[in-house]
N, C-alpha and C positions, 0 to 999 in steps of 0.2 A: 735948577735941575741937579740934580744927584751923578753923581762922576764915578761910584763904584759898582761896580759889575754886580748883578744878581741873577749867578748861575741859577738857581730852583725859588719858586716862591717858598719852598717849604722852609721852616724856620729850624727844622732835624738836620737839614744838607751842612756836613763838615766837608770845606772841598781839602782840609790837611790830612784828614780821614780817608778819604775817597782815594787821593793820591797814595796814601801807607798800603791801602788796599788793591790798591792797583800795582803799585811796586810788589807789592807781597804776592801773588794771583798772578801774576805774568808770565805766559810762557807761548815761545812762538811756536810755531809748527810747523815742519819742513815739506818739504812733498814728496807725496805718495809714492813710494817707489812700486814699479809695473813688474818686478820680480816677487811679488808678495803675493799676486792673483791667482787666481785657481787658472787653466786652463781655456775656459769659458771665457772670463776674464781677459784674459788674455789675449785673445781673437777681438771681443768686443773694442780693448783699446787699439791694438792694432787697425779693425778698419775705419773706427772715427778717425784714429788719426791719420792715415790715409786720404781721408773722405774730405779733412780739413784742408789736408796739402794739394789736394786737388781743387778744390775751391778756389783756393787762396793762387795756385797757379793761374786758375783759369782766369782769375783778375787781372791776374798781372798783364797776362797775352790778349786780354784786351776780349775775350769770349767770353760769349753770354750763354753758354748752358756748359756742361762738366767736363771738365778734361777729362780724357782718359786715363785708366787710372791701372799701372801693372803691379797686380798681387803677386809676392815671393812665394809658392807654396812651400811650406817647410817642416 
């Protein structure tokens, strides 16, 4: 049996290649800041994330349908 790795059947695959061009191509990307959104926007993120924290509450307290949830209006 054969002991070296065969990343693609293809006989094109350079994995010294693939690695240059992944070094070269790389770039992470940070997150989204919530001060970039339109207005709209901006309500949307607010009550998903809301909607998450309430959830995620209501797990924790041990309740099986939605905590109540108080909205800042602002």
């Amino acid at each position: 049996m054969d002991n070296n790795l065969q990343h693609y059947a293809s006989p094109y695959y350079d994995p010294q290649k693939a690695h240059e061009y992944y070094m070269r191509t790389r770039e992470l990307k940070g997150r989204r800041s919530a001060t970039k959104l339109s207005d709209e926007g901006k309500k949307a993120w607010s009550y998903t994330k809301n909607e998450i924290k309430a959830e995620k509450k209501a797990k924790v307290e041990g309740g099986t349908g939605k905590a109540k949830t108080n909205y800042n209006s602002a």
